[in-house]
C-alpha positions in Angstrom: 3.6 -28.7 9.6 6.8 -26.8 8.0 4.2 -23.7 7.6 4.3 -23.9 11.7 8.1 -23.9 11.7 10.7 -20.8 12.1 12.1 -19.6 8.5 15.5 -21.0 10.2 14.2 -24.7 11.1 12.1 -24.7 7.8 15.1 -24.2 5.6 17.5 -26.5 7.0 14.4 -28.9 7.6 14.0 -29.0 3.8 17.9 -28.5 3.0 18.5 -32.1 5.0 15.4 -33.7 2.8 17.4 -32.5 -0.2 20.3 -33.7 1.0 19.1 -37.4 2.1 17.4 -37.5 -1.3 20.7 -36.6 -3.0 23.1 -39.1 -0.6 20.7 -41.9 -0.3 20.5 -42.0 -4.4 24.7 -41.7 -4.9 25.3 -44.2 -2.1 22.8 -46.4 -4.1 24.6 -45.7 -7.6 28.0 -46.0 -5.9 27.1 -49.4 -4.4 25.5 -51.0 -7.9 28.8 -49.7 -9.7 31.1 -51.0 -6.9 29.2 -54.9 -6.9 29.7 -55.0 -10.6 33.4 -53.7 -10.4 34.2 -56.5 -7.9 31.9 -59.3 -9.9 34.5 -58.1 -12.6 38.0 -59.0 -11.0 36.4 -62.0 -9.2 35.7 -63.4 -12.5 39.2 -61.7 -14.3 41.5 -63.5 -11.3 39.2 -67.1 -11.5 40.2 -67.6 -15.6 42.7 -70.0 -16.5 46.2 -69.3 -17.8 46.6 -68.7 -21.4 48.4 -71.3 -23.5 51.3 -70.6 -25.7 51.8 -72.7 -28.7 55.3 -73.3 -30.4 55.0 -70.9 -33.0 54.1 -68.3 -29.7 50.6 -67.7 -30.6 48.1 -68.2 -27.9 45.8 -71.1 -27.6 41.9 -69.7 -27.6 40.5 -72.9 -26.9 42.2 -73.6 -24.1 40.0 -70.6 -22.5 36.8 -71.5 -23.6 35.0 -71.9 -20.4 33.7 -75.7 -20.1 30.1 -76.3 -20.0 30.4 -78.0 -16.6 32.8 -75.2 -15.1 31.1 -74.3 -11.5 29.8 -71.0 -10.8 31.8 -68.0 -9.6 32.5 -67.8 -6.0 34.2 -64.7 -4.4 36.7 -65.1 -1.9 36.5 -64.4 1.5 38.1 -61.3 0.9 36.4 -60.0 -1.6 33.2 -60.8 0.3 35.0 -58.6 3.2 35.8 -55.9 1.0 32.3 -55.3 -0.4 30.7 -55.5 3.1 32.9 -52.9 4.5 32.2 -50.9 1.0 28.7 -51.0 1.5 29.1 -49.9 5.3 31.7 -47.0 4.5 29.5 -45.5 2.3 26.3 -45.6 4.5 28.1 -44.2 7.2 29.8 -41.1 4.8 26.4 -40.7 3.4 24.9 -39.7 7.4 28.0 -38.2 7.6 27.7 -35.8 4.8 23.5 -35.8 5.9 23.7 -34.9 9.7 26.8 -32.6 8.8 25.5 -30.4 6.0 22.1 -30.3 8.2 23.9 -28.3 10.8 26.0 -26.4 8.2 22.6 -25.1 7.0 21.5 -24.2 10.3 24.2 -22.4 11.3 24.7 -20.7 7.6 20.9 -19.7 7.7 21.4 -18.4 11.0 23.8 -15.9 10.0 21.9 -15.3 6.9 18.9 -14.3 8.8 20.5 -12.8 11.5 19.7 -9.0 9.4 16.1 -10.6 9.6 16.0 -11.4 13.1 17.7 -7.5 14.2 14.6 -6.3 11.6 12.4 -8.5 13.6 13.4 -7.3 16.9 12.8 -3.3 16.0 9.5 -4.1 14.6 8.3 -5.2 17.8 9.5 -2.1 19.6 7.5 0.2 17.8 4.2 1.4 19.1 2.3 4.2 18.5 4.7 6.5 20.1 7.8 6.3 18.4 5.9 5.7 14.8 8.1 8.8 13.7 11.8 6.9 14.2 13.0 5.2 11.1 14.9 2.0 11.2 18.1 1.5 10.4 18.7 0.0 7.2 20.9 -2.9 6.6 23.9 -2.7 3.8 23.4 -6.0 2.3 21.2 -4.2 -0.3 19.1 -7.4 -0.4 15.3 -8.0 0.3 16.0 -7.5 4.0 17.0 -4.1 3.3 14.5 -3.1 0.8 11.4 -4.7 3.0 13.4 -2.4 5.7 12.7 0.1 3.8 9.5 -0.5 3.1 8.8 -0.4 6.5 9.8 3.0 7.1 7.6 4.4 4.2 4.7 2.6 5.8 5.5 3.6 9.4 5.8 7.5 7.8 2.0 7.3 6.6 0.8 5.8 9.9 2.7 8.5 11.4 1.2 11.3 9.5 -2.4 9.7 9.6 -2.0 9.5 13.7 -1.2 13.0 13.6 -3.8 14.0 11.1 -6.7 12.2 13.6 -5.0 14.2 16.0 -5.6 17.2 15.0 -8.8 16.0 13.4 -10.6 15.1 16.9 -8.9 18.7 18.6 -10.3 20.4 15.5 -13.6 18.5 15.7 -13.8 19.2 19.6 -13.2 22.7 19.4 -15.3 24.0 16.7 -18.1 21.8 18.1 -17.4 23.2 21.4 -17.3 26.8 20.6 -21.2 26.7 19.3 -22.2 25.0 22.7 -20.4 27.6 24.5 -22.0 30.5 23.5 -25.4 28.6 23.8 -24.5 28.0 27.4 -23.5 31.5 28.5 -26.4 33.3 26.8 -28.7 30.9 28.5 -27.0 31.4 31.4 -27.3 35.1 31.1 -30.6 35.1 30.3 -31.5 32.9 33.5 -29.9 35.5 36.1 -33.0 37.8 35.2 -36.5 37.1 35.7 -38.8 39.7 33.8 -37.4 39.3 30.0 -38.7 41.5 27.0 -39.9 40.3 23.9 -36.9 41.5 22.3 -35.0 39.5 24.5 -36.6 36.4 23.9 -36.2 37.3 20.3 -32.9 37.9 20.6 -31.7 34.6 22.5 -33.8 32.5 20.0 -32.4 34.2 17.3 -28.6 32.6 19.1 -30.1 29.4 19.4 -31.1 29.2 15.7 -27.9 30.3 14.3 -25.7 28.1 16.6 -28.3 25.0 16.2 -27.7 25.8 12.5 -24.4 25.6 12.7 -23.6 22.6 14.7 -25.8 20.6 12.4 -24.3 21.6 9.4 -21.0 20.9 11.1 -22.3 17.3 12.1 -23.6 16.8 8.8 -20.2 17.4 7.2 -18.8 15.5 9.6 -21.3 12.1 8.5 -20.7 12.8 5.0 -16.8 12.6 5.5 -17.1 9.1 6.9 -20.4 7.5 5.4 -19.9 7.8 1.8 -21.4 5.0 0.6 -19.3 2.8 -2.2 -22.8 1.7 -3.7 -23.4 4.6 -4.1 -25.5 5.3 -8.3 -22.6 5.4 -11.0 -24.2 7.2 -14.4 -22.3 8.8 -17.2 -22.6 12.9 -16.5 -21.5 15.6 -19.4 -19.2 18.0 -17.1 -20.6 21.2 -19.1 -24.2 20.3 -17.6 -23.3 20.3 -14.0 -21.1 23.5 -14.6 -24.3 25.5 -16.3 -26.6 24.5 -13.1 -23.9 25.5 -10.8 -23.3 28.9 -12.6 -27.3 29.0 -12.7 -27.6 28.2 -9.0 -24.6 30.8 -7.7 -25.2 33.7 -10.0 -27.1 35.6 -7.5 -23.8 35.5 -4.9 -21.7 36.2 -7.4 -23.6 38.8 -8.7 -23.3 40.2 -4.8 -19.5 40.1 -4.7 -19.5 41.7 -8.1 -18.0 38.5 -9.5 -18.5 37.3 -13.5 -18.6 33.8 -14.1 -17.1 31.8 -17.4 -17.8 28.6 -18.5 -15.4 26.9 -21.4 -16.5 23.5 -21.6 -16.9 20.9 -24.3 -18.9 18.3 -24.4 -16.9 15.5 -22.1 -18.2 12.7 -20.6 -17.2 11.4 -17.0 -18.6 8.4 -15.0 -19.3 8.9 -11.4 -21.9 10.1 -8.8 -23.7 13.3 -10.2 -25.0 14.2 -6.8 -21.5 14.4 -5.4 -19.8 15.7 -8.3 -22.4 18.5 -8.1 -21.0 19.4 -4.5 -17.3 19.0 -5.7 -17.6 21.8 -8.2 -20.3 23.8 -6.2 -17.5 23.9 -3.6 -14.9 25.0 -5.3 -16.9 27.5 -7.5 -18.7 29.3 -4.5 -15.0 29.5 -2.9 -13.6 31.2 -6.1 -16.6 33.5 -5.4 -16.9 34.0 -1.8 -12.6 35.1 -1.6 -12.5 36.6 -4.9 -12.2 40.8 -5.3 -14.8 43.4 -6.1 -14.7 43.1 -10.3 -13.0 39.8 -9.9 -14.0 36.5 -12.2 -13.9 33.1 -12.3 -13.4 31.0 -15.1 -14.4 27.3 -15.3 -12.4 25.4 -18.4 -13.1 21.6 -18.8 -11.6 19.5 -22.1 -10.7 16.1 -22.7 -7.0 15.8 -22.6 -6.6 12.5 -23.1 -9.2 9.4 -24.7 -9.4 8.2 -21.0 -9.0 12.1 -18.9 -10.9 14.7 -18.7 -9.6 18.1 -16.9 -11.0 20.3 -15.0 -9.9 23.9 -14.1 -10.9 26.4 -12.2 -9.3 29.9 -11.8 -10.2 32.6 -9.9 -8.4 36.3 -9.3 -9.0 36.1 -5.8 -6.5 36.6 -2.7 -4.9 33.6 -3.3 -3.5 30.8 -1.0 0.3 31.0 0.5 2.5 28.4 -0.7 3.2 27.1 2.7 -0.3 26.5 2.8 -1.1 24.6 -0.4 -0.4 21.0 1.2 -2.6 21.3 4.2 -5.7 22.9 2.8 -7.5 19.2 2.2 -6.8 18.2 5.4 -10.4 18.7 7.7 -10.5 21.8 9.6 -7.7 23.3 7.7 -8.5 27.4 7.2 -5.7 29.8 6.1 -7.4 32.5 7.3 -9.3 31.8 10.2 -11.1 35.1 10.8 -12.0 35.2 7.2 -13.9 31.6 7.1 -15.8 32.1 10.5 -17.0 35.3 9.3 -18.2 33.4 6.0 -19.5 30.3 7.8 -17.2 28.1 6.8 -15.8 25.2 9.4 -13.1 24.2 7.3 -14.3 21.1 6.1 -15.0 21.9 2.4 -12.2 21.1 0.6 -11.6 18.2 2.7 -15.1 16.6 1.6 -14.0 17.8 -2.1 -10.4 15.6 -1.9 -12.6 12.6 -0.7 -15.2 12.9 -3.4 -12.6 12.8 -5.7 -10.3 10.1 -4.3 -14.0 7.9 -4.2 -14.1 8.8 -8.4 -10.5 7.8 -9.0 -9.1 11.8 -9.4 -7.4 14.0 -8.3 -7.2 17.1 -7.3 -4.1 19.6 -7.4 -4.1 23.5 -6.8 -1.8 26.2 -8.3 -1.4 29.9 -8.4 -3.6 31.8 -11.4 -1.3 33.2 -13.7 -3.3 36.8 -13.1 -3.7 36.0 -9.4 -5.7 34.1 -7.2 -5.7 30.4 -7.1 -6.2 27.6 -9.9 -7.6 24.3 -8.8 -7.1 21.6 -11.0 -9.2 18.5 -11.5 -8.5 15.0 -13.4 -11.7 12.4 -13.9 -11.8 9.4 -15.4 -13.6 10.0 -19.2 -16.0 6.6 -19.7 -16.0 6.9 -23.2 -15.6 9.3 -26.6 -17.5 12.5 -26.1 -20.2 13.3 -28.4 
């Protein structure tokens, strides 16, 4: 029932319990001492006078009580005085109960009253004014510090509202732009009747490329939201991956006149290999892909700690402005647009990459090379010793 009740009601409700318990016990003790104290001069006032002999000692015996002495009887007025003790003290103890439960009430009114005001803002935000902060209290209490609180919570809803924003316009246009130029070359195509070969050739040859890319668009999109949790944990040895990467992308690099270094030792990571694979495919192929003719990129993993293992990798490419850095793992992010449409790329790589390794407990941080270009810096979890 008190779980029902208003913070308010359910303090002074338990503040009077405490109270009753308290009074109810004192008035008990207070009553038991009082009866005794009277018994006590009742039977000091109903003794007989002392006896003084001739030599002026006192005569003992002539206070021994008598076997056949009656008992005690109070007086009228001692039986007054105890009855109005006993209702004196019942009525101060309500007193003091009734009046300390509305001195609670009103004290944990004023009290709460910071709680109440934090109460009342809460309930005016909505999704439109997520981005207004709340004013915090002075008390430097809990009120204040769940305040607080509060406004570091409503900041990340905030900034993940806006980020969907811009996710579902960035989603919407780049899936738009494919359909687009499917429609107006079909629609070109129907406004003549007698079509070559070549022509036929030609619009097929569209459909392909945007069918292509709107399925590799889509399937970036389900991989971003339907990475399964269940997904098979092994132990993987880092250097592995790295040589079938390097393997796998030689024949690119060797296009872009790119060499490729691997400095790895033998650590030992536990995770998904599949999607590990895709992590550092990524980030390799794009130390490749915006790298410069002669350029290189260098791949150094070593255990730094007994439970971390890092992971860098440094290429001497164009770089990545520093005003750019913190938005490159959002989806859709490019900072060059031109340059990633011309390469394929939707923007959605390194978003996939952060997620991968947020699911494997990493993380993921990028810097500027020390000879140029960009450094991307990885931390995984290391299972156990390396070999």
């Amino acid at each position: 029932m008190l779980k029902k009740m208003p913070i308010r009601l359910r303090i002074t409700v338990m503040i009077v319990g405490l109270l009753t318990v308290c009074c109810v016990g004192l008035t008990l003790i207070l009553n038991l001492s009082a009866e005794t104290m009277a018994t006590r001069i009742d039977a000091t006032l109903t003794l007989p006078a002392k006896e003084i002999g001739e030599n002026g000692w006192v005569d003992e015996s002539s206070q021994l009580p008598s076997r056949n002495m009656t008992p005690i009887v109070p007086s009228d007025d001692s039986q007054t005085a105890r009855k109005d003790f006993r209702t004196d003290s019942i009525m101060y103890m309500l007193f003091v109960i009734v009046g300390g439960g509305f001195l609670t009430y009103y004290i944990s009114g004023k009290a709460l009253k910071p709680l109440d005001t934090l109460n009342g803002q809460v309930k005016n935000i909505n999704v439109h004014n997520l981005s207004e902060t709340l004013s915090v209290p002075p008390t430097m209490d809990e009120i204040a510090e769940l305040t607080v609180t509060f406004n570091e919570m409503t900041d990340k809803l905030n900034n993940a509202f806006m980020m969907q924003g811009r996710f579902s316009a960035s989603a919407a246009h780049e899936l738009r732009t494919p359909l687009a130029v499917l429609q107006t070359k079909v629609d070109v195509f129907k406004k003549k009747k007698d079509h070559t070969n070549e022509e036929y050739d030609a619009l097929i040859s569209v459909i392909e490329k945007q069918t292509s890319r709107l399925r590799g668009l889509i399937g970036n999109l389900l991989d971003m939201t339907n990475m399964n949790d269940n997904e098979e944990q092994s132990s993987i040895c880092v250097k592995i991956i790295f040589e079938d990467i390097i393997s796998d992308l030689s024949h690119i690099a060797k296009d872009k006149n790119v060499t490729l270094y691997l400095d790895s030792d033998n650590s030992v990571v536990n995770g998904n290999i599949d999607l590990l694979y895709r992590v550092f495919y990524n980030l390799v192929e794009n130390g490749i892909k915006y790298n410069v003719d002669g350029g290189r990129v260098d791949v150094i993993v070593n255990r730094i700690s007994k439970e971390q293992v890092s992971i860098k990798i440094k290429d001497t490419g164009i770089g990545i402005a520093e005003n750019n850095k913190k938005n490159i793992f959002e989806p859709f992010y490019r900072v060059d647009n031109s340059r990633s449409r011309q390469m394929g790329g939707a923007g959605l790589g390194l978003s996939i990459v952060d997620s991968i390794i947020k699911k494997h407990n990493g993380t993921i941080t990028v810097t500027d090379n020390e000879n140029g270009g960009t450094c991307f810096h990885v931390i995984l979890k290391n299972n156990y010793d390396s070999p």
